[in-house]
N, C-alpha and C positions, 0 to 999 in steps of 0.2 A: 829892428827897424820896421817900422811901417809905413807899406805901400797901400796910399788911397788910389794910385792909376786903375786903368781899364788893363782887363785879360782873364782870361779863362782858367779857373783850378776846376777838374773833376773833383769830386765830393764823396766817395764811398762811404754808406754807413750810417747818411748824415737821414733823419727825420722830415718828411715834408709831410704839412697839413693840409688839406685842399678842403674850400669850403666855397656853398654855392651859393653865389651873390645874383643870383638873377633868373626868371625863367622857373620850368616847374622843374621835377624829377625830385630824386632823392640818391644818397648813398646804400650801394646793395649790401642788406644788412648791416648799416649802418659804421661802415668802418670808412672814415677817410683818413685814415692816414697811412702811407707807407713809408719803408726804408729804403733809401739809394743802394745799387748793387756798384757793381766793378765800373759800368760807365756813366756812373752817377745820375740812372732812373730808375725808375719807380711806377709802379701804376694802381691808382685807385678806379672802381667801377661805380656807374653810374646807372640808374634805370627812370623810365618815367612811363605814366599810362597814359598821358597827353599830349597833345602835339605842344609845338613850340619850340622854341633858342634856350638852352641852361648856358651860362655862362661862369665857368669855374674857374676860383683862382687858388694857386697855390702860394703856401708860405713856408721858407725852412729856414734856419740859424745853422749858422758851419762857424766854426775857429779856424782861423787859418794865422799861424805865428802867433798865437797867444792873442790876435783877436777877435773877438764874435761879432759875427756879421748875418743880420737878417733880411732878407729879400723875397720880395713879393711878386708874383706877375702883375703884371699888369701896373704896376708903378711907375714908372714910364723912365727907367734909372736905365744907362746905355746895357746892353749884355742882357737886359730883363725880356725875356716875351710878353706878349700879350695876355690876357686871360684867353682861356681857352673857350671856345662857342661850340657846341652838341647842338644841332636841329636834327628836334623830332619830329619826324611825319604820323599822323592818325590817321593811315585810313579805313576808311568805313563805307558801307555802303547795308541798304536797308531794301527789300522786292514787299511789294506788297501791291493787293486785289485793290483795282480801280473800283468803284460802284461795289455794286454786289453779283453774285453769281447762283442762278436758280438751284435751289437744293433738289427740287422736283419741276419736270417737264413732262408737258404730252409726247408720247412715244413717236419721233419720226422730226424732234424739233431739232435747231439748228440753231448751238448756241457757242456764244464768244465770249471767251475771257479775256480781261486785260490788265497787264500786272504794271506797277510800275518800280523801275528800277533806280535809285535816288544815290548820288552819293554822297552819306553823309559824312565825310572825312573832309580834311584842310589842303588834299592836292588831285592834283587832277587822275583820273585812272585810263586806260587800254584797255585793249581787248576785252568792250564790255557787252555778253550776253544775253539770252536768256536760254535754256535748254530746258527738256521735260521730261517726263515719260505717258506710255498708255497712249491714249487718245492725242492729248499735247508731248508728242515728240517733238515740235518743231514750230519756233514763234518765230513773230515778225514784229520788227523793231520799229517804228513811225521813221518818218523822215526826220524831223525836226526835235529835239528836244523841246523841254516845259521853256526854259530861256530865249527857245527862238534857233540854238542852232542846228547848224546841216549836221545829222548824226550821221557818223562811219564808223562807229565801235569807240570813240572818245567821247568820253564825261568830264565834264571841270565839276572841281570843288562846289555843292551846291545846288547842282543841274543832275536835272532828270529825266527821263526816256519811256516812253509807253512800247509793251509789245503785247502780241495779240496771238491767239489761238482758236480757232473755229471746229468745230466736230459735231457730229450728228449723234444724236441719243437715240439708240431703239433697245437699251439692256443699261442696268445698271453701270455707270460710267465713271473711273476714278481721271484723274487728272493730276497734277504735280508740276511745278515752274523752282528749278533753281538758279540765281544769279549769279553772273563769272565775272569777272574783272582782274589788272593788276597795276600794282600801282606803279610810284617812280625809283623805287628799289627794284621791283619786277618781278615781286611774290605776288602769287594769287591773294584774293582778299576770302577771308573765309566764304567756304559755301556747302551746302547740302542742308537736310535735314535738320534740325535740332540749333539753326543759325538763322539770323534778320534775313538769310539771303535765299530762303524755302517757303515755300505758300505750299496748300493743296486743296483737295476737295474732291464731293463727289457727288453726281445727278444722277435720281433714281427718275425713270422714264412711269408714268402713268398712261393706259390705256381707256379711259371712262368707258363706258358702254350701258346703253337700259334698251330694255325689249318689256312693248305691252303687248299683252295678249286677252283676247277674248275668254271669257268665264264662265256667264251664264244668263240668259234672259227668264224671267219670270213676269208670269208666262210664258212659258212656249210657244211657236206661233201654232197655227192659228189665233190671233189675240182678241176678245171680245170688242167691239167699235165702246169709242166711251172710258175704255179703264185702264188703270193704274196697270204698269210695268216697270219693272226694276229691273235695268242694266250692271252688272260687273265684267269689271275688267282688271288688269293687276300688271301691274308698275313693276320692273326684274333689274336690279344694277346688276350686269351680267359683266361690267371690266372689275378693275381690280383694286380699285378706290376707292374712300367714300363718297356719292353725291350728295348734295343739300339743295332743299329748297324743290321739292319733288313736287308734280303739280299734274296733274291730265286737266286740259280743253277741250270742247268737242264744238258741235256743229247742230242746230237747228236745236230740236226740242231737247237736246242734250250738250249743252252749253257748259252746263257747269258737272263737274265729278266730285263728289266730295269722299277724303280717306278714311279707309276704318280710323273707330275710335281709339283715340290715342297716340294716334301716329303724329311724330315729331320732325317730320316733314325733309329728315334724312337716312340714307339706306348706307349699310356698309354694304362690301361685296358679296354679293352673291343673296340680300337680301330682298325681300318683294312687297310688296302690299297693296290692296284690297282697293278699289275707288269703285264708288257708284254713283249711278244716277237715275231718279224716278219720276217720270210723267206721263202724261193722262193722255193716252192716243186717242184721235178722232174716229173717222169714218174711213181714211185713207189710210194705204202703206206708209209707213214712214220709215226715211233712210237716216241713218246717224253715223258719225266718227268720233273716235276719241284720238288724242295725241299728248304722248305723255311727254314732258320737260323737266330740267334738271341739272344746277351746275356741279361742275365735278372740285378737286379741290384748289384749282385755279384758280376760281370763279369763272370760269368758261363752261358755256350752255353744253353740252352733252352731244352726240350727235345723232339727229334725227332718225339715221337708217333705221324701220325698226318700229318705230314712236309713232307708230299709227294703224288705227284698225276700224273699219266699218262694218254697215251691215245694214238691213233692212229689215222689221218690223211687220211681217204678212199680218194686217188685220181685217178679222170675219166681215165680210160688208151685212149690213143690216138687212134682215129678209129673214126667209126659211129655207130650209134645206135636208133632205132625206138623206143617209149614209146609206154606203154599199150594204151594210150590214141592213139595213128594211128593207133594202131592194130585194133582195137573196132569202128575206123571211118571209115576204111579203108578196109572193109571186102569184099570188088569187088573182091579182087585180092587175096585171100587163102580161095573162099569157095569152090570149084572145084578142084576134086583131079588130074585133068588132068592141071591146074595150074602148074606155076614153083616153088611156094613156098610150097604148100604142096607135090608136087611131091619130093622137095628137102629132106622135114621134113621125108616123107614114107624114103627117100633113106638112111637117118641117122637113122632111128630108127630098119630099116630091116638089117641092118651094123652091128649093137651090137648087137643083138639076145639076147638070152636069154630071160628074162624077161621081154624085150621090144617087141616081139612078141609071146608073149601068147596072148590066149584068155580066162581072166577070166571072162568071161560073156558075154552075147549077145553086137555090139557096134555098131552103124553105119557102120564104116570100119574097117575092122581089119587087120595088127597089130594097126598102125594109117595111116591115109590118110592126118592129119596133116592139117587137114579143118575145120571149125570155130564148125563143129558137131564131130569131132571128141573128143572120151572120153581123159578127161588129163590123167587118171590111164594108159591106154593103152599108150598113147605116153611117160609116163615117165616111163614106165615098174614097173609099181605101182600094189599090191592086192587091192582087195575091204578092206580086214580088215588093211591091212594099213592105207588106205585114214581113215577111220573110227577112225583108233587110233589118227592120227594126226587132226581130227573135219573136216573131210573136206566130204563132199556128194559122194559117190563113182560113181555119174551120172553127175559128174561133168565133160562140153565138155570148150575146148578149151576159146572158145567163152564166154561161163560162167566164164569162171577163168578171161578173163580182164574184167568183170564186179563185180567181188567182190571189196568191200568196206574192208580199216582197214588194221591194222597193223598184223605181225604175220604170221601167214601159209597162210592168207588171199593174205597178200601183196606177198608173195613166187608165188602163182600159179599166181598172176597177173603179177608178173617182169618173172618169169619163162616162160611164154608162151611167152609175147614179146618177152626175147632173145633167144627163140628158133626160133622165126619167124624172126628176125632180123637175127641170127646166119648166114642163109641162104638168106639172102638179100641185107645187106651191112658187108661192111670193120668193120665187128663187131671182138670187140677184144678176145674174145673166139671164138671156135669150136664148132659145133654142138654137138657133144659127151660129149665133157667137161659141157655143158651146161645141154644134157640127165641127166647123172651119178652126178653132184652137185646138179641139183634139189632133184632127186629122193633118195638122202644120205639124204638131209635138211629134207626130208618130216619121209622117215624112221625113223629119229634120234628123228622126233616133234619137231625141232630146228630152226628155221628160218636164225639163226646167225650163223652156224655150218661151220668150217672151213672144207673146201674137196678141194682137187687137187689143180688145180690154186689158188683157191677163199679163204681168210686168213676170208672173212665173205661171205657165199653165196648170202645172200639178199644184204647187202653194194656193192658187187663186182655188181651184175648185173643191179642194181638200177641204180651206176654211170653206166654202161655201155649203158643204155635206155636212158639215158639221153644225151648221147652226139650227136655231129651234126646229123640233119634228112634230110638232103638236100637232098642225094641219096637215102632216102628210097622211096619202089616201091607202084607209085599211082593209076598203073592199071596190069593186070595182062595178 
């Protein structure tokens, strides 16, 4: 007999086929089909790399009383199920550097990264981070997502999140952002290293730095009135980068510097080079600067500390002038105060009074007689405790002063007495007086370099002045 009614027979043994009518995935290893056990099921497995609904139906034939009977899910026949539905979730999520982030920085900079954290999956995720290490331990998430909403650690499908990290460079500086999240199962989503969900990076800190320095003038001073002199000076990248674009400027007759030949107008570290600059001085001192400039490899200018050096150019003023060295050879003709050159010196020293005709002590002649025995104190209107203070012998004559040795006060009474003796003998370019009153300031002050009246340096000024033509000085008296 056969019964078409409704009712349940278990099945053991019996074959069901299951095939996927919908949605993606596949069968694992490819088997769908299994055998019913004792309570008449069965299980086949399923996998998919995609999100999405697979919707699987099964088919089996069973005999029951001699007849076979095949049924389907999802047929819609009373006793049948449905087909079955699998939703798969994808989630994913992707960290990655906003803009860019400096490879190199000046040393001492303050720099921020910002990563953004996306999820690229089909459902929403929790608990979503970002953590670090090093420098970036510790980021900060914006308020708002890229969508627009209030972020509290929730991401939707789609939506994404800025966070941010701030640190200071003064050493080599590594950095690292991993992304955290979980989804609607409540497994973390992959993160660390070697996954979408790792950034890193690392700022090396530059220190630029250049130092110029002074080199050498040519000439030396005294410098003839009239002629050519050639300034060097030299350019030092003393930080620890390369600079470009290396330049010295200066000031007044020295404007322009030009670099040794060849120079390709960038230094590596610890490299230098050579600028100069040549022109035609006048009659007068001249004051010059140079300042050297230079971006580093930022393109940022360099910094100044450092990048600058002057100096001033003593030149011989036009005239004539006798050196210590003829005064001291030459002593025929000013040891006799009945002479024209110490008669001249009495007549300039008796001129200005004061202090220049005292007598602080016993002297050969007194005020001076301006004769190779005359006291220097007495003709520069000098105390004994002056001379004293300034190291100089207060029995010091004339004649003695162009026989000191050295630099210093030393050299003052020996250029001082030549152009005193000069002052009154040739087309010397100071005055007697001028020449009295700058020594006797240089001496009072214990300054050898003391700027007075004419003289912008008293030793510089008189030095060149001894030095110039001796052709007219007087070889007998």
């Amino acid at each position: 007999k056969t019964d078409t009614g409704t009712g349940l027979a278990l099945a053991s043994g019996v074959s069901v086929t299951a095939s996927i009518t919908g949605g993606p995935g596949s069968f694992v290893d490819g088997v769908n089909t299994c055998t019913t056990g004792a309570l008449g099921t069965c299980t086949v497995t399923i996998t998919s790399l995609v999100g999405g609904t697979t919707t699987v139906q099964a088919t089996m034939t069973v005999t029951l009383n001699g007849v076979s009977i095949t049924r389907t899910t999802g047929d819609g026949l009373s006793g049948d199920s449905a087909n079955a539905n699998k939703l798969w979730i994808a989630p994913g999520t992707t960290l990655t550097v906003k803009g860019s982030v400096p490879a190199t920085v000046e040393s001492g900079t303050d720099v921020t990264v910002t990563v953004t954290e996306a999820n690229t999956g089909d459902s929403t995720l929790t608990s979503v981070g970002v953590t670090g290490t090093s420098s970036c331990a510790t980021w900060t998430a914006a308020s708002t997502t890229a969508l627009g909403a209030a972020f509290s650690g929730t991401l939707a499908a789609g939506d994404s999140v800025d966070f941010t990290c701030t640190f200071t460079v003064s050493s080599v500086t590594d950095w690292s952002a991993s992304g955290h999240g979980t989804d609607t199962l409540g497994n973390p989503v992959p993160t660390g290293s070697g996954t979408p969900e790792y950034v890193s990076g690392t700022v090396t800190p530059i220190s630029p730095a250049t130092t110029l320095t002074f080199v050498s003038q040519t000439p030396g001073d005294p410098v003839a009135a009239n002629s050519s002199v050639t300034l060097v000076v030299n350019e030092k990248n003393t930080g620890d980068s390369t600079i470009h674009d290396v330049t010295v400027s200066g000031t007044n007759s020295c404007s322009s510097w030009a670099p040794a030949s060849g120079f390709s107008g960038s230094l590596d570290a610890g490299q230098s080079v050579d600028f100069t600059c040549t022109f035609t001085v006048g009659t007068a001192n001249v004051s010059w600067s140079a300042t050297g400039a230079g971006l580093d490899v930022l393109n940022n200018p360099v910094p100044a500390t450092g990048e600058t050096v002057s100096g001033t150019i003593q030149v011989a003023p036009p005239g004539q002038g006798c050196t210590p060295g003829f005064w001291k050879n030459h002593t025929s003709v000013w040891t006799n105060a009945i002479q024209a050159v110490p008669t001249a010196v009495t007549a300039a020293v008796t001129e200005l009074g004061g202090a220049f005709i005292s007598t602080p002590g016993s002297a050969p002649e007194l005020p001076s007689a301006g004769t190779t025995s005359a006291l220097f104190m007495n003709t520069f209107g000098l105390t004994s405790a002056q001379m004293t203070a300034a190291g100089l012998d207060p029995n010091l004559t004339l004649i003695g002063a162009l026989n000191t040795g050295g630099g210093g006060m030393n050299a003052l009474v020996r250029h001082g007495t030549a152009a005193l003796l000069s002052s009154v003998s040739v087309q010397y370019p100071y005055g007697a007086t001028d020449v009295l009153q700058g020594v006797q300031a240089a001496v009072i002050a214990n300054n050898a370099d003391v700027a007075w009246g004419p003289f912008t340096d008293v030793l510089a000024n008189l030095t060149a002045a001894n030095n110039l033509n001796e052709s007219a000085c007087p070889t007998s008296g």
